[in-house]
Z-matrix of the N, CA and C atoms (Angstrom, degrees):
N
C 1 1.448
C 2 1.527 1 107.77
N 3 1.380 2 111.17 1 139.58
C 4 1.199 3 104.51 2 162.70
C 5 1.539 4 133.15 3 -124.92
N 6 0.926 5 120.69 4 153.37
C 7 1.772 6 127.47 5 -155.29
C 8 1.688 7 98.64 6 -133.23
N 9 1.625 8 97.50 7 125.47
C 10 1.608 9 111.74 8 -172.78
C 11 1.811 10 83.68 9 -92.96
N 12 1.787 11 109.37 10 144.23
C 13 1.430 12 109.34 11 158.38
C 14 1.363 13 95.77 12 -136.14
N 15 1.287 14 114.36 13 147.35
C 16 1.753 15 117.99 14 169.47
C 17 1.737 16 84.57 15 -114.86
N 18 1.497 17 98.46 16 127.06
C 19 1.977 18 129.51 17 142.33
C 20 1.388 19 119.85 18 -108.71
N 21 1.498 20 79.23 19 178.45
C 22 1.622 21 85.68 20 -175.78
C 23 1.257 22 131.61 21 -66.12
N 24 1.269 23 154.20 22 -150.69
C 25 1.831 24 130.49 23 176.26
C 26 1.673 25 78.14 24 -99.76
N 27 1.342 26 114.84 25 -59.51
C 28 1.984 27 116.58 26 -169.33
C 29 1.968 28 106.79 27 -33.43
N 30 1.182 29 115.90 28 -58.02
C 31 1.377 30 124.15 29 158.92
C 32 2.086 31 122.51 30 -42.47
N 33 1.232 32 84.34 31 -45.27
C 34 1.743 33 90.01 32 -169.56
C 35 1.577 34 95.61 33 -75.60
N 36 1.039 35 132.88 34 -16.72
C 37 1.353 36 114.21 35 -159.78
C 38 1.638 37 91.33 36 -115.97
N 39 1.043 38 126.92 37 -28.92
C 40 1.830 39 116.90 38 158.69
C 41 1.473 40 107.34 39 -74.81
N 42 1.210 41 147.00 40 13.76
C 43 1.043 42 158.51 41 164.19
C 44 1.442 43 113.44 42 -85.06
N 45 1.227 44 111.20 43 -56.66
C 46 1.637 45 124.59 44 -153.78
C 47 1.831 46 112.09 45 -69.80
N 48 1.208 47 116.88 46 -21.10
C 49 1.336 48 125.97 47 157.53
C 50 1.619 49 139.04 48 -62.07
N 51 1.849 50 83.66 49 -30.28
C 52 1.296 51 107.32 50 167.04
C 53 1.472 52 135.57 51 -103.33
N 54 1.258 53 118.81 52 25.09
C 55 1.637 54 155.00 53 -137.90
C 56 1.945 55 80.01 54 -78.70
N 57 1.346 56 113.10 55 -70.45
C 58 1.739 57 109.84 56 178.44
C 59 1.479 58 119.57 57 -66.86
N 60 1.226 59 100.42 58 -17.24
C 61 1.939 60 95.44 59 159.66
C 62 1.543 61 119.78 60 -71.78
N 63 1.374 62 111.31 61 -34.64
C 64 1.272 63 107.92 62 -156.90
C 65 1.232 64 129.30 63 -37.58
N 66 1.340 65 134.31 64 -45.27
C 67 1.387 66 157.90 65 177.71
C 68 2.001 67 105.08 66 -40.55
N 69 1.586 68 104.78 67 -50.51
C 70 1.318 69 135.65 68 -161.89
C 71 1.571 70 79.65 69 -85.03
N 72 1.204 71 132.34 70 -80.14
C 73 1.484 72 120.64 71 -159.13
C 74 1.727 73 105.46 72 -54.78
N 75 1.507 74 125.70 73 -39.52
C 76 1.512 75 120.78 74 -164.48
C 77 1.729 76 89.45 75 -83.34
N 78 1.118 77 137.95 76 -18.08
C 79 1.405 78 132.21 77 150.91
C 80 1.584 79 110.12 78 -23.63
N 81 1.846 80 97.38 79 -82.55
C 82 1.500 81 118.76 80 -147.94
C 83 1.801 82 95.41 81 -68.10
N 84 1.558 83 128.56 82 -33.01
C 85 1.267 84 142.78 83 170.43
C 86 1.808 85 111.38 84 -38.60
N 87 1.576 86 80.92 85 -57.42
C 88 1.639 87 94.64 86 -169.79
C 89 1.641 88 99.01 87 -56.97
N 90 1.430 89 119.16 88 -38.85
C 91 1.701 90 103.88 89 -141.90
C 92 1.889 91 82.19 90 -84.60
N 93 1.568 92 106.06 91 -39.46
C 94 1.535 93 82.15 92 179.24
C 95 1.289 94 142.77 93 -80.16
N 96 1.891 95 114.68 94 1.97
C 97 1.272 96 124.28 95 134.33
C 98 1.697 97 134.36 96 -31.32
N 99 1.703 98 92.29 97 -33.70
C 100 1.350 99 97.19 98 -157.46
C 101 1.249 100 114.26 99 -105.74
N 102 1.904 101 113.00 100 -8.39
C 103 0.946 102 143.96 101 158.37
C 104 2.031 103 111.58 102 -45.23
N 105 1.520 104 100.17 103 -82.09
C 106 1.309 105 143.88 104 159.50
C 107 1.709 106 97.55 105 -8.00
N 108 1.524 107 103.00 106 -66.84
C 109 1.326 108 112.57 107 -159.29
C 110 1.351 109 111.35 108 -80.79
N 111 1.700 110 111.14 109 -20.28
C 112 1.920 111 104.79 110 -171.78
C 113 1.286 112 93.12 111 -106.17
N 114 1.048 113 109.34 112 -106.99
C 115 1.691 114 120.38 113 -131.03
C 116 1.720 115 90.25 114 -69.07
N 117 2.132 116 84.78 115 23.41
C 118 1.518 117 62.06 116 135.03
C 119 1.128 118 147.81 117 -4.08
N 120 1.258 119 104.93 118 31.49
C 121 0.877 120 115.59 119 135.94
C 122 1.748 121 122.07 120 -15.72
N 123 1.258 122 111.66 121 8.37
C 124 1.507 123 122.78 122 -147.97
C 125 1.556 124 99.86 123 -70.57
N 126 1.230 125 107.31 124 -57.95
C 127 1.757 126 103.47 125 -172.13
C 128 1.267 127 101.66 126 -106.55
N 129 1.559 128 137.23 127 14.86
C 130 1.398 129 139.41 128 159.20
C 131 1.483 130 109.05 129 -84.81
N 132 1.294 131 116.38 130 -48.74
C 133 1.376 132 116.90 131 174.90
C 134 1.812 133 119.60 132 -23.57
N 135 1.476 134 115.56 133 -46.32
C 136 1.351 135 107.70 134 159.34
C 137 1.589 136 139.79 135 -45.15
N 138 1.720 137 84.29 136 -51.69
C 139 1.843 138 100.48 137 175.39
C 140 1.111 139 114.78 138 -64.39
N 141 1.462 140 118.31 139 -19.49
C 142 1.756 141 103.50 140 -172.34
C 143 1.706 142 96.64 141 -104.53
N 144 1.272 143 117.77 142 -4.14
C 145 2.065 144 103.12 143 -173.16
C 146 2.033 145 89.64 144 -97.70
N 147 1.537 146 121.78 145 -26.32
C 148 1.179 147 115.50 146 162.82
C 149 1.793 148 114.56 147 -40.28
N 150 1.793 149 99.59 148 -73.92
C 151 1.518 150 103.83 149 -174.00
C 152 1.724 151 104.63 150 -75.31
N 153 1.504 152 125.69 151 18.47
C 154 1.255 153 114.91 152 145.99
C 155 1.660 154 133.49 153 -87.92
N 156 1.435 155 97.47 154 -20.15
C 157 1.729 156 104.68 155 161.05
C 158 1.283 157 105.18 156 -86.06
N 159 1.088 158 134.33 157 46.14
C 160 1.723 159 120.10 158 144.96
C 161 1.721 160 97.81 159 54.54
N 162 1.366 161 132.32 160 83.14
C 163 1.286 162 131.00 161 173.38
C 164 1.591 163 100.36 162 -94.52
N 165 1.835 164 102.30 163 155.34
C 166 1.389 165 97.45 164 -170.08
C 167 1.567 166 88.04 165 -71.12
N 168 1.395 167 106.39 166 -170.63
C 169 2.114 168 139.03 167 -177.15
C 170 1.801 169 78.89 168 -68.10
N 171 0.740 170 110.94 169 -81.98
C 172 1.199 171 89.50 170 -164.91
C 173 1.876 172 142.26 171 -48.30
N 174 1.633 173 102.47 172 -35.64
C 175 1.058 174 127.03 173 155.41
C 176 1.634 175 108.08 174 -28.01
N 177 1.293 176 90.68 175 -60.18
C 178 1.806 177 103.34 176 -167.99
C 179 1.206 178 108.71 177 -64.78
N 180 1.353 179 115.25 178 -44.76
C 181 1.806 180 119.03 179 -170.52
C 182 1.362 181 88.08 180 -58.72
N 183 1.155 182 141.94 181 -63.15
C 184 1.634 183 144.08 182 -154.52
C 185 0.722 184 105.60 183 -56.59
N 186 1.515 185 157.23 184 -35.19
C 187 1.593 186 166.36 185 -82.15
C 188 1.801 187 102.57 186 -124.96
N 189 1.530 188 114.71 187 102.56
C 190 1.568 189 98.98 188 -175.38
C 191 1.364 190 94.57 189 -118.69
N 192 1.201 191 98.93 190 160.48
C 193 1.955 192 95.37 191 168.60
C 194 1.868 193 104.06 192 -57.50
N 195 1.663 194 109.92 193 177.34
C 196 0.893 195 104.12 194 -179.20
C 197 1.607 196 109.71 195 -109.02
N 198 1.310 197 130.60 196 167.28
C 199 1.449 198 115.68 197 -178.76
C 200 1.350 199 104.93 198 -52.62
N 201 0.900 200 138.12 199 -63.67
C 202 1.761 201 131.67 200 -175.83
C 203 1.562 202 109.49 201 -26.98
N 204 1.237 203 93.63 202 -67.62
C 205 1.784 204 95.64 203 177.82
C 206 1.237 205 108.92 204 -61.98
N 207 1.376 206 139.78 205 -43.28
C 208 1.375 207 139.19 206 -172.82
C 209 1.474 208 99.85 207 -46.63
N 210 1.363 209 124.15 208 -62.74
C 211 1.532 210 125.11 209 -135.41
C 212 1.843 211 75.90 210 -91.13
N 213 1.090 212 135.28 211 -16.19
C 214 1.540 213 123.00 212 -169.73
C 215 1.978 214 93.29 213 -84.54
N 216 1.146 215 118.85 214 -31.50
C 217 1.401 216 112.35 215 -165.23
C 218 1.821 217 99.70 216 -81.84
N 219 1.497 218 98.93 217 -20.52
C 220 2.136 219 102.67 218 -173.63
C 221 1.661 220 82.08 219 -79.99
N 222 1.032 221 138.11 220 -39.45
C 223 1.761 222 132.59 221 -151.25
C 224 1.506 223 95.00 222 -63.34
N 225 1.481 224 100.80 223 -61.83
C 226 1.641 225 131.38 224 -167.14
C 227 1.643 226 88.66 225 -35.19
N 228 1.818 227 116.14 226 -62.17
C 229 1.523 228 142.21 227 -147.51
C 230 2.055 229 89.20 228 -59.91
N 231 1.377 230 94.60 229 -58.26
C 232 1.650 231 100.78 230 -170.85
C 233 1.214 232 97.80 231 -54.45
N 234 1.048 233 112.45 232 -77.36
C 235 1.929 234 119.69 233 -162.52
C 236 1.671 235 104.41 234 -42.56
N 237 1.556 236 124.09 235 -45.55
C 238 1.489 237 97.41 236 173.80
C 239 1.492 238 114.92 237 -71.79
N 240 1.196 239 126.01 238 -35.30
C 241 1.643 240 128.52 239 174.16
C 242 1.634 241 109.22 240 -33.33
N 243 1.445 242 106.11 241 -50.92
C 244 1.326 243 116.68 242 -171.51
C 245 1.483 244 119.89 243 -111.43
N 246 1.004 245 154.36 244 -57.42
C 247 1.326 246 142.50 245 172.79
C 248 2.014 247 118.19 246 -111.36
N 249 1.464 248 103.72 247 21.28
C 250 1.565 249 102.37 248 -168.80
C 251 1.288 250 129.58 249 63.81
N 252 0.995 251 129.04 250 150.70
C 253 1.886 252 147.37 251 163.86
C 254 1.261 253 112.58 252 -62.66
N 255 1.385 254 123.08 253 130.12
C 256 1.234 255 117.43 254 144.99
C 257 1.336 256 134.52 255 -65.96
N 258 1.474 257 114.36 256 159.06
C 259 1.470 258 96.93 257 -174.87
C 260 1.489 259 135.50 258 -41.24
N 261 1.536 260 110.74 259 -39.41
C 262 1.450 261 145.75 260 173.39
C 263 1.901 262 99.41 261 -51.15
N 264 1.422 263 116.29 262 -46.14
C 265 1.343 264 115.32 263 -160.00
C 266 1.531 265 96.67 264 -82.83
N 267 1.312 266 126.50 265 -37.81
C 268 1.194 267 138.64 266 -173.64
C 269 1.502 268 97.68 267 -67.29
N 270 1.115 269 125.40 268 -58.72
C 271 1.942 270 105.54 269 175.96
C 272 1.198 271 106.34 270 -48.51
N 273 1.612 272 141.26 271 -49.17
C 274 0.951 273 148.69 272 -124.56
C 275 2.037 274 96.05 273 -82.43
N 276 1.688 275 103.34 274 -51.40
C 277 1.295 276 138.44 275 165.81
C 278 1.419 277 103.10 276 -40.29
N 279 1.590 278 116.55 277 -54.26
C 280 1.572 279 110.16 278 -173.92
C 281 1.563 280 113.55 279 -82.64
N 282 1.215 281 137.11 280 -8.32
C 283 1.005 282 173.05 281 122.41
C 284 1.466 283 102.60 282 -1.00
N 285 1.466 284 117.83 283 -75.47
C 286 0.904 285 146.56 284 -113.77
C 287 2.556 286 88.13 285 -122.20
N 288 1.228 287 87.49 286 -65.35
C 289 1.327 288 85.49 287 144.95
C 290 1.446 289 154.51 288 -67.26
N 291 1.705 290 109.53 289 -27.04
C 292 1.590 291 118.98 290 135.53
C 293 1.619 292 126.39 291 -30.31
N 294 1.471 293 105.59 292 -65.50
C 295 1.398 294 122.92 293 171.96
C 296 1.136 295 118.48 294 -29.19
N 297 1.572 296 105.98 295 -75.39
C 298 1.353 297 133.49 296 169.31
C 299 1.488 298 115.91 297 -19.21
N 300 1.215 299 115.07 298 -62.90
C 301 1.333 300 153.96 299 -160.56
C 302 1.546 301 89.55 300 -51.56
N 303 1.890 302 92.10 301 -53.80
C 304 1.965 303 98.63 302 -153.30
C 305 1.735 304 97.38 303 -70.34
N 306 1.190 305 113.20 304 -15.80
C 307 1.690 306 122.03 305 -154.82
C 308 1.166 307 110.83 306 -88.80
N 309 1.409 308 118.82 307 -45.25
C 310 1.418 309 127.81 308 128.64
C 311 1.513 310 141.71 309 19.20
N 312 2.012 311 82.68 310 -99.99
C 313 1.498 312 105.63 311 164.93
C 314 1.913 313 118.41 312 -44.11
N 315 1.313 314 92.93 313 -34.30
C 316 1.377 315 112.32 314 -134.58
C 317 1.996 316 73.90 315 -88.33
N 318 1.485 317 115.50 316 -43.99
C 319 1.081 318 103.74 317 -175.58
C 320 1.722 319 116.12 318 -72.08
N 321 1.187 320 116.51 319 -23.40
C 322 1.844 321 116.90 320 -172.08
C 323 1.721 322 91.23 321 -73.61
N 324 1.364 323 100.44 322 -46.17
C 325 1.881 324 91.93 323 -177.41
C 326 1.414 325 137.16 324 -33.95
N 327 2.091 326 97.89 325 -49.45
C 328 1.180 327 116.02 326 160.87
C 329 1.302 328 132.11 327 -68.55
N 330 1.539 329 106.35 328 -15.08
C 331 1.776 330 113.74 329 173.07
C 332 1.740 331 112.95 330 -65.12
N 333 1.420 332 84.09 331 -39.23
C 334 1.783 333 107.23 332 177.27
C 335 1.641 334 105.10 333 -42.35
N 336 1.605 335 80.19 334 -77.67
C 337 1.260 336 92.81 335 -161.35
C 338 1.835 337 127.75 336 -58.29
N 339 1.370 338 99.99 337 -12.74
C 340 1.829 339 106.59 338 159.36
C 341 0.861 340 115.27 339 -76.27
N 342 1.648 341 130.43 340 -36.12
C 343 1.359 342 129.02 341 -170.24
C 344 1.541 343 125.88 342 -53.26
N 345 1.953 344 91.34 343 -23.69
C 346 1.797 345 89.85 344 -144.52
C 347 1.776 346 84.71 345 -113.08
N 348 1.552 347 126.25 346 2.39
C 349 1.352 348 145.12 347 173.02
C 350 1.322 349 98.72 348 -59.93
């Protein structure tokens, strides 16, 4: 199949070298578009590079979502109460409860680990 795109000339001409890649680059584009857009990771992305620096026990116990994420997890809460998720919102939801899950864990660990200090 083929697909006409008009860019800019600055674009077309860092392009034009890569004329037999193209297919392969709007590939690797697409998946991290698609990345970007789900698991959405969007307002989790914070919570998980936090519990990727190793925060102290306490750090962790403190750990709240942030308003952004808050008011996105009440939206999520209304909309299934009242008219359901789309499929898209429903990953987003499990997602989102995964997280949860890790934040959790991540918080009893640190309960542990003061206790026995």
């Amino acid at each position: 199949m083929q697909i006409r795109v008009e860019v800019p000339d600055e674009l077309a001409l860092r392009l034009s070298p890569l004329q037999d890649q193209l297919p392969q680059i709007l590939e690797l584009g697409l998946r991290e578009w698609n990345a970007d857009a789900q698991a959405g990771f969007s307002g989790l992305a914070e919570v998980l590079e936090f519990l990727a620096n190793l925060p102290s026990p306490e750090e962790i116990l403190a750990l709240k979502p942030s308003e952004a994420l808050q008011q996105k997890i009440e939206d999520l809460l209304k909309k299934n109460r009242t008219v359901g998720l789309t499929i898209e919102e429903e990953r987003l939801w499990q997602q989102y409860e995964y997280v949860e899950h890790l934040v959790r864990v991540a918080k009893a660990k640190a309960l542990l680990k003061l206790r026995t200090l």
